[in-house]
BAFIRO-271646 format. One line per field, with one value per atom (N, C-alpha, C): residue in three letters; x, y, z. Coordinates in steps of 0.02 Angstrom, whole numbers, plus 50000, padded with zeros to 5 digits. Layout:
! residues N
rest: Ala:...;
px: X:...;
py: Y:...;
pz: Z:...;
//
This chain:
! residues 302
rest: Unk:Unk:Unk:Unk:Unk:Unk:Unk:Unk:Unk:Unk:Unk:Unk:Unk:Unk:Unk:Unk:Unk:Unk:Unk:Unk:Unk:Unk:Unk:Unk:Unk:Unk:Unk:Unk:Unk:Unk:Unk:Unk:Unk:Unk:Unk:Unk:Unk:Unk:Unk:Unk:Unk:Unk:Unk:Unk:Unk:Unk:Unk:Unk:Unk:Unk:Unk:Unk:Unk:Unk:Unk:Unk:Unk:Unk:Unk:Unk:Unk:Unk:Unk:Unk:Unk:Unk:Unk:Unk:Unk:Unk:Unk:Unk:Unk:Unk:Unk:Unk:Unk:Unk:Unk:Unk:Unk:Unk:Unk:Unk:Unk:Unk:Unk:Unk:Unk:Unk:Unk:Unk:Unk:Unk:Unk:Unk:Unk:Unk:Unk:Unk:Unk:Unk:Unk:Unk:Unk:Unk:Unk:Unk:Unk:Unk:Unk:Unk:Unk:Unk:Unk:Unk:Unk:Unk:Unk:Unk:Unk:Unk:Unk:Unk:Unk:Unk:Unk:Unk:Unk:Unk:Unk:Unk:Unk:Unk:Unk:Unk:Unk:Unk:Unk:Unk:Unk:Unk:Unk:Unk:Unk:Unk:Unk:Unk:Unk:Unk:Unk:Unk:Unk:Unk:Unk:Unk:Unk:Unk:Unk:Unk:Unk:Unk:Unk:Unk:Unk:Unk:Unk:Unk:Unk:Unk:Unk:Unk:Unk:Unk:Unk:Unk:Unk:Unk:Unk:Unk:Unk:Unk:Unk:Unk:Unk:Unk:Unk:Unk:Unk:Unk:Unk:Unk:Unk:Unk:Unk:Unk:Unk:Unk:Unk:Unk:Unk:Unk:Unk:Unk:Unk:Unk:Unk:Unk:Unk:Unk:Unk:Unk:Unk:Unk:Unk:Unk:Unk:Unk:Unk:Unk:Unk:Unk:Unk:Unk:Unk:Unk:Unk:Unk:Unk:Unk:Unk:Unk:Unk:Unk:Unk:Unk:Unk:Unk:Unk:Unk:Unk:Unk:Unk:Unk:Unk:Unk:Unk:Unk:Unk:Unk:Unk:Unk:Unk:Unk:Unk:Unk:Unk:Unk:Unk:Unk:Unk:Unk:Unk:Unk:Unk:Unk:Unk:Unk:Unk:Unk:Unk:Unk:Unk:Unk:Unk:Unk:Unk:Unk:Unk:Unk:Unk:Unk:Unk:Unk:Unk:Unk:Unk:Unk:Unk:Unk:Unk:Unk:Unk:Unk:Unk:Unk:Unk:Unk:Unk:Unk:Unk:Unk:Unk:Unk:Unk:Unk:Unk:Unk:Unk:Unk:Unk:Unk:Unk:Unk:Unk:Unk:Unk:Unk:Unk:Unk:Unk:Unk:Unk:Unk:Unk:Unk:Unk:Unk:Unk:Unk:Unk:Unk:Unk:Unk:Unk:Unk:Unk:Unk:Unk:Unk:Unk:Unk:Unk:Unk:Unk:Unk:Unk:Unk:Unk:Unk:Unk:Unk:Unk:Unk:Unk:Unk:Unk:Unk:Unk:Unk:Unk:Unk:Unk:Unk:Unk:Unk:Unk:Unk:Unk:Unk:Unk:Unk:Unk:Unk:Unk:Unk:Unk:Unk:Unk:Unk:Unk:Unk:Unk:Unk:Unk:Unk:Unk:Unk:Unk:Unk:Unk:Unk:Unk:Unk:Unk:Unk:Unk:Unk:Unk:Unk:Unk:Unk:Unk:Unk:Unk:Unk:Unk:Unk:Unk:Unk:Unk:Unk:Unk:Unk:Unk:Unk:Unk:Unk:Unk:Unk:Unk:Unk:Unk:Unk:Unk:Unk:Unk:Unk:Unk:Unk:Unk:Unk:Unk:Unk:Unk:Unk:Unk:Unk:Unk:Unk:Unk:Unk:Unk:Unk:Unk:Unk:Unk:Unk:Unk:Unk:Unk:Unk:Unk:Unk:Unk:Unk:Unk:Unk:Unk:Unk:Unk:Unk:Unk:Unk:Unk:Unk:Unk:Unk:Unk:Unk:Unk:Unk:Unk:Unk:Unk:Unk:Unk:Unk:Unk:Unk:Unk:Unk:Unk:Unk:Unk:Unk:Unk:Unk:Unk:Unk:Unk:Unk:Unk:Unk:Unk:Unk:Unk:Unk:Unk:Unk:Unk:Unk:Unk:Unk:Unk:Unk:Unk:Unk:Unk:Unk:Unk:Unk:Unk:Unk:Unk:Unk:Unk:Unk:Unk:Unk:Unk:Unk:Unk:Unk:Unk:Unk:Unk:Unk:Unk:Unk:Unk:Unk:Unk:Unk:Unk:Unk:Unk:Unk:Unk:Unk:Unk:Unk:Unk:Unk:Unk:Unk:Unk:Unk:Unk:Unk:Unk:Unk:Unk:Unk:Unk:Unk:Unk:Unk:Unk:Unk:Unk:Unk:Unk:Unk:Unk:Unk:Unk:Unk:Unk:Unk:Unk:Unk:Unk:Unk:Unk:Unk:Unk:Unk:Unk:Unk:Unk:Unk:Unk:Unk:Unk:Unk:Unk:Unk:Unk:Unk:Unk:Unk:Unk:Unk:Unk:Unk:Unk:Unk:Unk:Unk:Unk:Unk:Unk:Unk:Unk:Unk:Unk:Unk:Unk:Unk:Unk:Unk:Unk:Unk:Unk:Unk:Unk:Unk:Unk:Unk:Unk:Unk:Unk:Unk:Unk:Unk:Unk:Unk:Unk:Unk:Unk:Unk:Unk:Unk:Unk:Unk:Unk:Unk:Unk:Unk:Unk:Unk:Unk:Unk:Unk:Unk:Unk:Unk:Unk:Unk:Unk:Unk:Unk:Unk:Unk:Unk:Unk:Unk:Unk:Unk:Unk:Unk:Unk:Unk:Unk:Unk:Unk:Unk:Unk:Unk:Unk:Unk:Unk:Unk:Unk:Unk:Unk:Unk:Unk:Unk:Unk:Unk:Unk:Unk:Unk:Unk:Unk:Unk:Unk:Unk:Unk:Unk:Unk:Unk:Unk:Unk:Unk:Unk:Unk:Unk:Unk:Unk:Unk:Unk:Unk:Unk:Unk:Unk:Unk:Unk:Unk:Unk:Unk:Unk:Unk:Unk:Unk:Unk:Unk:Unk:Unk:Unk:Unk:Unk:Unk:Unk:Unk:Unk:Unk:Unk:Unk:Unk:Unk:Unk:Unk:Unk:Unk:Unk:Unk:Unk:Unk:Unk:Unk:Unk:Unk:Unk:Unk:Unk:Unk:Unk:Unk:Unk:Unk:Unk:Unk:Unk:Unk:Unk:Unk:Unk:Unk:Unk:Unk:Unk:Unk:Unk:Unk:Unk:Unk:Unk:Unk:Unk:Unk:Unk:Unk:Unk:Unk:Unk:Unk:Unk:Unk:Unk:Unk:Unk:Unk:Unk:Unk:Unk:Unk:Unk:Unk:Unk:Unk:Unk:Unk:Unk:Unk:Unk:Unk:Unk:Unk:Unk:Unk:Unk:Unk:Unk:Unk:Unk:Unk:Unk:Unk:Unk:Unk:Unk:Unk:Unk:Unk:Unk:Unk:Unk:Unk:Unk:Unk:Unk:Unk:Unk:Unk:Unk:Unk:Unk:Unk:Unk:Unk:Unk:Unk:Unk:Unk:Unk:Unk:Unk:Unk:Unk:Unk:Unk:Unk:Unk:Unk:Unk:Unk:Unk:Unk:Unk:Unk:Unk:Unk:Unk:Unk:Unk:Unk:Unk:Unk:Unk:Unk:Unk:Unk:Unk:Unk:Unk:Unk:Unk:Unk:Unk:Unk:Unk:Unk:Unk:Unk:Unk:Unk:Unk:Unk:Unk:Unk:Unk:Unk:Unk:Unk:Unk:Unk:Unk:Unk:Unk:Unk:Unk:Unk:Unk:Unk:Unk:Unk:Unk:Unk:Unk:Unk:Unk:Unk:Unk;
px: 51555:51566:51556:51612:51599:51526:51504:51446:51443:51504:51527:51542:51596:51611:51543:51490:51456:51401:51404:51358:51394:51466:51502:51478:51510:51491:51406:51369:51304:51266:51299:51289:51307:51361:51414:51379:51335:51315:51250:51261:51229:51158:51149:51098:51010:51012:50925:50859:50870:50825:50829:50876:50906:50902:50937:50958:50909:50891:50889:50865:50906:50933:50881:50879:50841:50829:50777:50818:50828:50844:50865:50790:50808:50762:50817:50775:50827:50852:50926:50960:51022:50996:51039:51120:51159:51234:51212:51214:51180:51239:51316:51358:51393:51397:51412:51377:51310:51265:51255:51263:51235:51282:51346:51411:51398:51353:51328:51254:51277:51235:51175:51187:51118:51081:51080:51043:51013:51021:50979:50906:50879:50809:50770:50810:50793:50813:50829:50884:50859:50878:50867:50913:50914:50970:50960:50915:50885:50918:50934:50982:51057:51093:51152:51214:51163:51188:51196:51196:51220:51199:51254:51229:51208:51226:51254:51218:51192:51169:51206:51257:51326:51306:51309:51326:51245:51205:51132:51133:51146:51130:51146:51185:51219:51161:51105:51052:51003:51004:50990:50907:50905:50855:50809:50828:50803:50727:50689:50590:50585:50615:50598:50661:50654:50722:50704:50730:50706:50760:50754:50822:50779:50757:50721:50790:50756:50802:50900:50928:50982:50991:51050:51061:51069:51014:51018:51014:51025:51012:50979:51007:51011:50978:50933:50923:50925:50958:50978:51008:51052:51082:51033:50969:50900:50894:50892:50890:50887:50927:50941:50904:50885:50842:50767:50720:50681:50630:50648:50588:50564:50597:50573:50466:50482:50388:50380:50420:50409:50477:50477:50534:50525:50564:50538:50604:50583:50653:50610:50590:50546:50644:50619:50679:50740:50744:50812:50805:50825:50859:50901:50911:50942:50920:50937:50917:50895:50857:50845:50937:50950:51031:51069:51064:51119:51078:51137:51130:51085:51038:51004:51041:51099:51129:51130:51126:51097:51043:50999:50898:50886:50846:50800:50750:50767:50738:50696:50736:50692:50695:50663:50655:50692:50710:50731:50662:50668:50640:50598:50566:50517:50538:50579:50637:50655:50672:50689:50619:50581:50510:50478:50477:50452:50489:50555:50595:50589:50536:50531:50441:50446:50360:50349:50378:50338:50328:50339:50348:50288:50245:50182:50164:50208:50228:50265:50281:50332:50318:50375:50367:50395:50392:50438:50394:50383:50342:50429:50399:50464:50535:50510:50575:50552:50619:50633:50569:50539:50496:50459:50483:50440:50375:50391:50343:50327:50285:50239:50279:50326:50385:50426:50476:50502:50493:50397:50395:50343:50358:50335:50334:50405:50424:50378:50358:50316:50263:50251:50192:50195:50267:50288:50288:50280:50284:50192:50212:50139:50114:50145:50091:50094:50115:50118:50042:50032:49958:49971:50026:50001:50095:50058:50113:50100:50144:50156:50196:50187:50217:50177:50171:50126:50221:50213:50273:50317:50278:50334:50300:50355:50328:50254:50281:50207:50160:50160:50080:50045:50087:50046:50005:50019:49991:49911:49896:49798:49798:49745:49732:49780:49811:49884:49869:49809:49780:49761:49733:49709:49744:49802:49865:49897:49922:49971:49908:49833:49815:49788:49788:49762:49825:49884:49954:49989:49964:49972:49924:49897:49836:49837:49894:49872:49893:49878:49862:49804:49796:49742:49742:49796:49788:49847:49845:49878:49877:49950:49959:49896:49895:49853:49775:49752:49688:49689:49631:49608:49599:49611:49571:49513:49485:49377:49358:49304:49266:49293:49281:49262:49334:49394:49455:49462:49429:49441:49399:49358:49296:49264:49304:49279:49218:49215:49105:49067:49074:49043:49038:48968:48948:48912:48950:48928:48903:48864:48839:48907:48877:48939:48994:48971:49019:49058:49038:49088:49126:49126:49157:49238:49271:49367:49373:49423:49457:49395:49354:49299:49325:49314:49355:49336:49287:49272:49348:49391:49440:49512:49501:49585:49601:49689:49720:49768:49819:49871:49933:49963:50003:50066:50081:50169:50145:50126:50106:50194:50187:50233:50248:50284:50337:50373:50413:50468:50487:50559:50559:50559:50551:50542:50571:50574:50606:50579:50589:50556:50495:50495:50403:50347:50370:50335:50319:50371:50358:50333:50355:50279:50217:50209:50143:50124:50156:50121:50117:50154:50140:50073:50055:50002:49942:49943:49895:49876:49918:49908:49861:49885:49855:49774:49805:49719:49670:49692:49649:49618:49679:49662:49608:49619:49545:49494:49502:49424:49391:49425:49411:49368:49400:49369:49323:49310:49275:49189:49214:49139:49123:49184:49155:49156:49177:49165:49120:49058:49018:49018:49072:49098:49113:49135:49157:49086:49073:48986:48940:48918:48893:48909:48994:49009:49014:48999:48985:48919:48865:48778:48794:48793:48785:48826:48888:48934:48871:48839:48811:48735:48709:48663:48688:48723:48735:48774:48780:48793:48718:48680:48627:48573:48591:48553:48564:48648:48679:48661:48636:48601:48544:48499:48448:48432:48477:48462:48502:48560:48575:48536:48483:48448:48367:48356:48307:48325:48388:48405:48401:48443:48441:48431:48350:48350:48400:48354:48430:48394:48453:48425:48389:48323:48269:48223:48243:48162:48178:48239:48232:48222:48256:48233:48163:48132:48051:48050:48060:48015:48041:48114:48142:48102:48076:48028:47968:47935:47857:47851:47924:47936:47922:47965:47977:47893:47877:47796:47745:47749:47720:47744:47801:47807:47816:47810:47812:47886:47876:47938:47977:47978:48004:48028:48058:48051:48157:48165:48226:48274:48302:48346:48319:48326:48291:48380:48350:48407:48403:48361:48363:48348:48380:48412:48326:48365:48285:48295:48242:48224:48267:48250:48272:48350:48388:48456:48497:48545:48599:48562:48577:48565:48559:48507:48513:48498:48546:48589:48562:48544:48531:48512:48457:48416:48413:48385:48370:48386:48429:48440:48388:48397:48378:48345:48248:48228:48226;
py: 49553:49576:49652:49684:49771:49769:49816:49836:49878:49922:49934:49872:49826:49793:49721:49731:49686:49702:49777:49794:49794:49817:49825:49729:49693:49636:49601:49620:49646:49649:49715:49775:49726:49699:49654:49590:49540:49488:49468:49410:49405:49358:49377:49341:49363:49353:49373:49386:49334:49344:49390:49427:49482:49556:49555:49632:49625:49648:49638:49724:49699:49780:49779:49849:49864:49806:49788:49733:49664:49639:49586:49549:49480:49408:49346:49301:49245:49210:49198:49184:49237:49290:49344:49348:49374:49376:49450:49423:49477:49522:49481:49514:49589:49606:49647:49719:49691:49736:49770:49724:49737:49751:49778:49798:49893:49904:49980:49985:50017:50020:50073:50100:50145:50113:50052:50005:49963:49968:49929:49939:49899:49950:49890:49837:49790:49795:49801:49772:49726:49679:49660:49639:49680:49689:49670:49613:49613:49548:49562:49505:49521:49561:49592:49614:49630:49691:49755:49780:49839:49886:49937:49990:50055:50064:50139:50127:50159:50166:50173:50186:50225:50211:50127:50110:50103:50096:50096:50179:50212:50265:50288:50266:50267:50220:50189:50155:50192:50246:50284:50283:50222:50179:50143:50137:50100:50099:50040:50027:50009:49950:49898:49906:49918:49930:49878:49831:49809:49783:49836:49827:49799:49769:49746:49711:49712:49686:49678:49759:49776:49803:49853:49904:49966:49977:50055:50115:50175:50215:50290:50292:50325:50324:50333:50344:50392:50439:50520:50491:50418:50418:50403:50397:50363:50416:50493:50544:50542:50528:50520:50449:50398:50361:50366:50430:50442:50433:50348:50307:50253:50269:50197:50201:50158:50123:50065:50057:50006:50012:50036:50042:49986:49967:49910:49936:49962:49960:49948:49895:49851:49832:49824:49778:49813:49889:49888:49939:49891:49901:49843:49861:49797:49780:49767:49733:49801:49808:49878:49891:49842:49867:49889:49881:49939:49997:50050:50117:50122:50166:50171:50223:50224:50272:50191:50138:50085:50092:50135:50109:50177:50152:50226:50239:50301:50327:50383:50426:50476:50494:50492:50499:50578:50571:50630:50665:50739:50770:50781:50826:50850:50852:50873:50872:50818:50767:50697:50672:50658:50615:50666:50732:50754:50732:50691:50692:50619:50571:50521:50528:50558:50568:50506:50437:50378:50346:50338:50293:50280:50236:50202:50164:50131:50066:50074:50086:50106:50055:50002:49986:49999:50025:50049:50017:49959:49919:49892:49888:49856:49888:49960:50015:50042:50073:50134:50204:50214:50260:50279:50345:50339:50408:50467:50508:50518:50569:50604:50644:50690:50708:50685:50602:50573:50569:50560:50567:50593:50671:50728:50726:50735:50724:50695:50635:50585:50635:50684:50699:50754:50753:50781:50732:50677:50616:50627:50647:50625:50597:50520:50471:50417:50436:50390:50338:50296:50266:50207:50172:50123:50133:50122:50146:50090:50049:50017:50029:50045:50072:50041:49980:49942:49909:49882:49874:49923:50005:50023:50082:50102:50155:50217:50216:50266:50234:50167:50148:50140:50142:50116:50173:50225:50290:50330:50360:50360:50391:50401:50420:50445:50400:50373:50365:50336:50325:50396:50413:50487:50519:50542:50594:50570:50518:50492:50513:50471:50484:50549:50605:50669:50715:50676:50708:50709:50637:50612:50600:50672:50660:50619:50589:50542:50465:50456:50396:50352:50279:50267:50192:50175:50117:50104:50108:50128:50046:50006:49947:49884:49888:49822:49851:49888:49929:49976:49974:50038:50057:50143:50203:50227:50222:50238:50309:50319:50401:50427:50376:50386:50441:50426:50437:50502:50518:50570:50638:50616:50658:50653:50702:50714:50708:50685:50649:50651:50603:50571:50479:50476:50402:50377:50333:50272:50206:50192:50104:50049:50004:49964:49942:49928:49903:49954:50026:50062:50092:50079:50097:50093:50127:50120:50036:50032:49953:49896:49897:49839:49773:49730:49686:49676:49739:49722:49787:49819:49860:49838:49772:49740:49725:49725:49695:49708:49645:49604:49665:49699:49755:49719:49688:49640:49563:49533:49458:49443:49374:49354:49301:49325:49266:49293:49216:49240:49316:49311:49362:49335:49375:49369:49391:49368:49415:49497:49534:49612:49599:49587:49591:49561:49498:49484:49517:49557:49619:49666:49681:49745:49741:49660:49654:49637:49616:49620:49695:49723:49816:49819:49820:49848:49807:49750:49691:49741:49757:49776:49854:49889:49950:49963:49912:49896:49878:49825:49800:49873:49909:49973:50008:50017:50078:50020:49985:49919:49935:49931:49930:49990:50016:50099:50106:50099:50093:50074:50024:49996:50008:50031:50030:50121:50160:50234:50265:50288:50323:50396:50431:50460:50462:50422:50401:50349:50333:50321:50369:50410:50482:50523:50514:50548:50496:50424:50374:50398:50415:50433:50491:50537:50617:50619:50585:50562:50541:50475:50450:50515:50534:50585:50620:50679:50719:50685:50635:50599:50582:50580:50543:50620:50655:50722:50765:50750:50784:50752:50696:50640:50650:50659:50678:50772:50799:50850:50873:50831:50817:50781:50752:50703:50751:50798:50842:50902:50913:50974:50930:50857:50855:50760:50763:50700:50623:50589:50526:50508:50492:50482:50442:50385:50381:50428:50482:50529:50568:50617:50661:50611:50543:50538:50501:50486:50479:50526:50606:50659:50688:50670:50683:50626:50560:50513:50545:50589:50600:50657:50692:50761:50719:50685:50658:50620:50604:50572:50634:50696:50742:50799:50788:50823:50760:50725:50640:50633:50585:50515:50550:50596:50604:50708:50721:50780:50781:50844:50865:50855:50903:50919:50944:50923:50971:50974:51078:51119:51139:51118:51166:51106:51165:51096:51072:51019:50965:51004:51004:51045:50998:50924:50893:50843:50867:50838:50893:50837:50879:50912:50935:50950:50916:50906:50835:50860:50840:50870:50825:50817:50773:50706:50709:50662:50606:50645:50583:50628:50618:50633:50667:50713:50761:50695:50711:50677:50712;
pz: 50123:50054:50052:50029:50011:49969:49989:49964:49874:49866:49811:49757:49798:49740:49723:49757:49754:49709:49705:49651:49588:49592:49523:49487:49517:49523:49472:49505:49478:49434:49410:49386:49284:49304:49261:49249:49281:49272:49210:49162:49122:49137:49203:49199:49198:49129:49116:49167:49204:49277:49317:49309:49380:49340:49297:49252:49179:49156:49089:49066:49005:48953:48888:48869:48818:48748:48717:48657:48678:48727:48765:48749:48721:48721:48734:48743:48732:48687:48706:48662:48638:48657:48622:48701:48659:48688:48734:48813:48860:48876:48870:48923:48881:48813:48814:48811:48825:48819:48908:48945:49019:49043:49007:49059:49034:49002:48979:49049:49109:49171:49122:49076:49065:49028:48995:48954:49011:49066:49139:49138:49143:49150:49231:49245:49308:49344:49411:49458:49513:49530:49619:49638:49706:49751:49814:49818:49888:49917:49985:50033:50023:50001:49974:50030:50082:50144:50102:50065:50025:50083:50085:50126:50084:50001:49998:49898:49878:49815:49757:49745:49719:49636:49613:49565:49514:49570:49539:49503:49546:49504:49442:49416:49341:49320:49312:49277:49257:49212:49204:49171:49136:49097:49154:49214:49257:49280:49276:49281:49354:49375:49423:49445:49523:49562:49608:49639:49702:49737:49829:49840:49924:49936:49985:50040:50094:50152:50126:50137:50152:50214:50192:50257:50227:50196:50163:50194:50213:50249:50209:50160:50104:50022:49989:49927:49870:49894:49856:49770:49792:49725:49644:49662:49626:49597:49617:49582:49496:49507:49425:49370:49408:49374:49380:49328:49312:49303:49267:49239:49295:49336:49398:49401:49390:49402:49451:49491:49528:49573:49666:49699:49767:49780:49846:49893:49932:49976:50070:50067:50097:50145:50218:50278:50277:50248:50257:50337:50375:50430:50480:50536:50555:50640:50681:50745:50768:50836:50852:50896:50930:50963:50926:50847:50810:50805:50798:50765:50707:50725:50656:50614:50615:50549:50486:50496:50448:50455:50437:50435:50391:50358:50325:50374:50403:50454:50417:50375:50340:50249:50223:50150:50128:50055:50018:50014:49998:50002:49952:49948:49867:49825:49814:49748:49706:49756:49743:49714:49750:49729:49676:49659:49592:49529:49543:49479:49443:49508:49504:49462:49422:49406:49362:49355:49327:49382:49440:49504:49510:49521:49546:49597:49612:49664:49717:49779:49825:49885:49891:49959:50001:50073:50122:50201:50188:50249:50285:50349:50401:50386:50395:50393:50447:50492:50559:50517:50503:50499:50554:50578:50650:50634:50605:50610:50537:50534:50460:50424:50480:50457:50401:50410:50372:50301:50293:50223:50204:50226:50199:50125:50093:50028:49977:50006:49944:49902:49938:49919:49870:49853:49793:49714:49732:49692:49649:49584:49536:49540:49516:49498:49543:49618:49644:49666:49655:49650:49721:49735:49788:49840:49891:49943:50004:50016:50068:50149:50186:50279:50313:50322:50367:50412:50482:50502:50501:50520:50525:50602:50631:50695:50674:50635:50611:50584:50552:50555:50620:50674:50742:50770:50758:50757:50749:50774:50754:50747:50674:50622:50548:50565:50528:50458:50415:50353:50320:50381:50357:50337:50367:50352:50313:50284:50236:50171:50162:50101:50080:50127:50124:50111:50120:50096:50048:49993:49950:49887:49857:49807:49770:49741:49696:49716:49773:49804:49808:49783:49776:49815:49859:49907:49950:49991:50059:50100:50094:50151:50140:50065:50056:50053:50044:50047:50024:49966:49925:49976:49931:49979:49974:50002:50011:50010:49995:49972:50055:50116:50184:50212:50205:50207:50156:50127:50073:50111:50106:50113:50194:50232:50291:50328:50376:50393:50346:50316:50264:50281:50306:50326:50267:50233:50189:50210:50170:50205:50193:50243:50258:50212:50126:50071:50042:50079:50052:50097:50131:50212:50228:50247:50242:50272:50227:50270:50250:50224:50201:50151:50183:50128:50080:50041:49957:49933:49985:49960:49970:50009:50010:49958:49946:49889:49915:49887:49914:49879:49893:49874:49866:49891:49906:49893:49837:49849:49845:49871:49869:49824:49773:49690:49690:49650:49639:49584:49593:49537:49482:49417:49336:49324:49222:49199:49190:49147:49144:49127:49073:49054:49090:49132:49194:49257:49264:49338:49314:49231:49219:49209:49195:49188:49254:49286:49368:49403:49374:49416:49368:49292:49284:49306:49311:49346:49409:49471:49517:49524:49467:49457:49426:49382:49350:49385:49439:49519:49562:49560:49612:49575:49514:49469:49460:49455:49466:49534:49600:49639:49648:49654:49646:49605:49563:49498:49508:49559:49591:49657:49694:49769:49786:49740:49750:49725:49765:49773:49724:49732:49687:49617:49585:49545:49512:49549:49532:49490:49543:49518:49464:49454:49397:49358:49348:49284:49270:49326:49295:49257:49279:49268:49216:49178:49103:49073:49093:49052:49020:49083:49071:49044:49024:48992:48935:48900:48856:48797:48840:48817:48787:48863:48825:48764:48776:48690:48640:48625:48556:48558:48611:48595:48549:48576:48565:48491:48480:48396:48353:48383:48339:48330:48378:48394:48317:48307:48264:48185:48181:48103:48134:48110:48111:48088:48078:48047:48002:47960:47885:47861:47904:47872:47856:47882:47916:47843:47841:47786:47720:47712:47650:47625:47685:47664:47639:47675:47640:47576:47522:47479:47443:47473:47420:47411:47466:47473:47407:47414:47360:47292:47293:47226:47180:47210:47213:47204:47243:47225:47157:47132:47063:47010:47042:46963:46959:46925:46918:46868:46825:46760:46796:46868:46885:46854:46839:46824:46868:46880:46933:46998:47067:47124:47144:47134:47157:47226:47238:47304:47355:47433:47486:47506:47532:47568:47653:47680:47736:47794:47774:47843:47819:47773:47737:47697:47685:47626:47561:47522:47452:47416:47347:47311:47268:47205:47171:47119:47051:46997:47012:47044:47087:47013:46954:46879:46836:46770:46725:46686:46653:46619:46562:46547:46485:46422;
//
């Protein structure tokens, strides 16, 4: 099957499970809405053979791309879909006896991955990736938070974790494993539960279900993200320290607002103690109370 006409194909189909467009619930008439490629905001394209991006890129609206085990070589045409939060281009290659002009051997550059600033999710496990080189680029990518290259020539590599998450600041779990204070922060020996690779920091990056409709794969990207800042949350040392030292300097600012104007049992005992010392039948007190507001026609004029 041409690879063009299989996306045109696609691109065209009303089926809720695969594509689904802005507005779209069930029940509603899908097909004349999903033949408008910039109202896309789903795709999966995976098992296709597709070699070539062409028609995706007109999805301009596009969240969830997933183009897993093709023959892609190429992703330049993504440029233009902005909003991607979730990319899988996971198997695209083919036997090692073909040509790798079919394999993503090397990624677009900085340019490309800065334009992608919603992206969060990236899988590129069991791709021709052979050096650090290839995906230099990523590390132009914002918000990229979880990155998958396990199965590929450069994870086999030592000290391979290091250089990808020290290249990539806003990376926060790397091939099924949070990333640890240890990996950040150069000789720096932590006790064993916080230690790189500990299995209180695995998480399953690629589980395997089926696909959904949209609101099911976004709530599984934020499921997954929410896991990664939990993780972290409790097993970083860092991020520890600055929960105390928040809370301390939280606690010292109340004390020291509560040090300047007490709370309002305190001043108005002493606006009762006043009142008791000039009698029950006193006018107006014009003038302010030492530890409160002003009190202003406390009892009517006898």
């Amino acid at each position: 099957m041409d690879s063009l006409e299989a996306q045109r194909k696609y691109l065209v189909t009303c089926s809720e499970s695969l594509i689904l467009s802005h507005g779209q619930g069930p029940g509603l008439d899908l097909v004349e809405k999903e033949t408008d490629p910039q109202q896309v905001v789903m795709v999966n394209l995976s098992c296709l053979l597709l070699k070539n991006l062409d028609n995706v890129g007109s999805c301009r609206s596009l969240r969830v791309c997933i183009l897993a085990d093709n023959f892609i070589s190429t992703i330049d045409a993504l440029i233009t879909c902005v909003h991607i939060v979730k990319l899988d281009l996971k198997g695209n290659q083919l036997d090692k006896c073909i040509p790798s002009v079919f394999q993503i051997t090397q990624l677009p550059g900085v340019v490309f991955w800065d334009s992608l600033r919603r992206l969060q999710l990236l899988h590129l496990h069991d791709n021709n990736i052979g050096t650090r080189k290839n995906i230099e680029g990523l590390s132009g990518c914002p918000n990229l938070t979880a990155l998958t290259l396990y199965d590929t020539p450069l994870s086999l590599k030592g000290n391979y974790r290091h250089c990808i998450i020290n290249s990539i600041w806003s990376l926060k779990a790397l091939d099924n494993f949070v990333v640890s204070d240890e990996e950040i922060i150069e000789n720096w020996i932590l006790p064993l539960h916080f230690k790189t690779l500990c299995h209180h920091f695995y998480l399953n990056l690629y589980p395997a279900a089926k696909m959904g409709p949209y609101q099911s794969e976004m709530r599984a990207i934020h499921k997954i993200i929410s896991e990664v800042n939990r993780i972290q949350s409790v097993y970083s040392p860092t991020l520890i320290i600055q929960r105390w030292i928040r809370g301390h300097l939280t606690r010292k600012r109340g004390s020291a607002s509560e040090s300047i104007c007490p709370p309002f049992p305190l001043w108005r005992q002493t606006v009762n103690r006043r009142r008791e010392r000039h009698g029950s039948k006193s006018a107006q007190l014009n003038s302010t109370c030492r530890f409160g507001p002003p009190i202003i026609s406390l009892h009517p004029a006898m």
